[in-house]
C-alpha positions as CSV (number, residue, x, y, z in Angstrom):
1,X,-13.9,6.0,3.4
2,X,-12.6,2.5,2.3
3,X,-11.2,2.2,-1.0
4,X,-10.7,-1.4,-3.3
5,X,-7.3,-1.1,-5.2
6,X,-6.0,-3.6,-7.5
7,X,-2.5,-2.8,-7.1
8,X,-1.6,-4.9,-10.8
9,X,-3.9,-2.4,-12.7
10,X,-1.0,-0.3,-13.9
11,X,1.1,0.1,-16.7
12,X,3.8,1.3,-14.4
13,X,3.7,-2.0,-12.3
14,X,2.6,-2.3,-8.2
15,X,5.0,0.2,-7.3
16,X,3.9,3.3,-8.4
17,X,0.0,2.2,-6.9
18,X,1.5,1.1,-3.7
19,X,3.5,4.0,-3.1
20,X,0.5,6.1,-4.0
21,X,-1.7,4.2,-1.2
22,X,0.9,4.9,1.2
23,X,0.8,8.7,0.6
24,X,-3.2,9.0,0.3
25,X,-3.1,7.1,3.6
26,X,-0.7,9.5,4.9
27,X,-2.4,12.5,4.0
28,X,-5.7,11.1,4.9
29,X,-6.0,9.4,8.0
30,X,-9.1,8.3,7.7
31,X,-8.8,6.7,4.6
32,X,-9.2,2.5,4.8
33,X,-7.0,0.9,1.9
34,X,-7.6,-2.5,1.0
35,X,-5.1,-3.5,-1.5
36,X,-5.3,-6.8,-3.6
37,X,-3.1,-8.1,-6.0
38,X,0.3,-10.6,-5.1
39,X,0.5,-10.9,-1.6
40,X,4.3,-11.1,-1.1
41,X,4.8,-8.3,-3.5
42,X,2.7,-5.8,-1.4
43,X,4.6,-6.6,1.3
44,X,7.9,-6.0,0.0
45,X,7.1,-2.5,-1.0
46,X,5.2,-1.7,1.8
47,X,8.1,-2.3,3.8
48,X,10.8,-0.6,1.5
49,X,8.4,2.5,1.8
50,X,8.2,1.6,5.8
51,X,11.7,1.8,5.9
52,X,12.8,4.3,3.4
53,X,10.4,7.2,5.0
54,X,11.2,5.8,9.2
55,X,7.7,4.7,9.6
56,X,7.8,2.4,12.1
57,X,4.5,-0.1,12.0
58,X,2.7,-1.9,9.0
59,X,-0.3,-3.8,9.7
60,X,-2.0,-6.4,7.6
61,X,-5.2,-8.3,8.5
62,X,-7.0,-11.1,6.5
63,X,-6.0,-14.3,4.6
């Protein structure tokens, strides 16, 4: 399944979406996230969340 998430739609900020794509896509493998929103800001987490949980790989594809 592949999933459009607009990671600024929250009153909490992109965190708490972020981090929430991260664990769906954890839990479900075959899950396809495409996250849009501020590209340098859905790096950063993704990274922090990399780091913080010793995942080792992040891929990003497109523009």
């Amino acid at each position: 399944m592949r999933l459009a998430i607009d990671v600024m739609g929250s009153d909490q900020g992109p965190h708490a979406i972020i981090a929430g794509s991260a664990r769906a896509v954890v839990e479900h493998p075959s899950l396809e996230l495409i996250l849009f929103g501020p590209r340098q800001r859905i790096t950063a987490e993704l990274f922090a969340l990399a780091a913080a949980s010793g995942c080792g790989s992040v891929t990003f594809s497109g523009a």
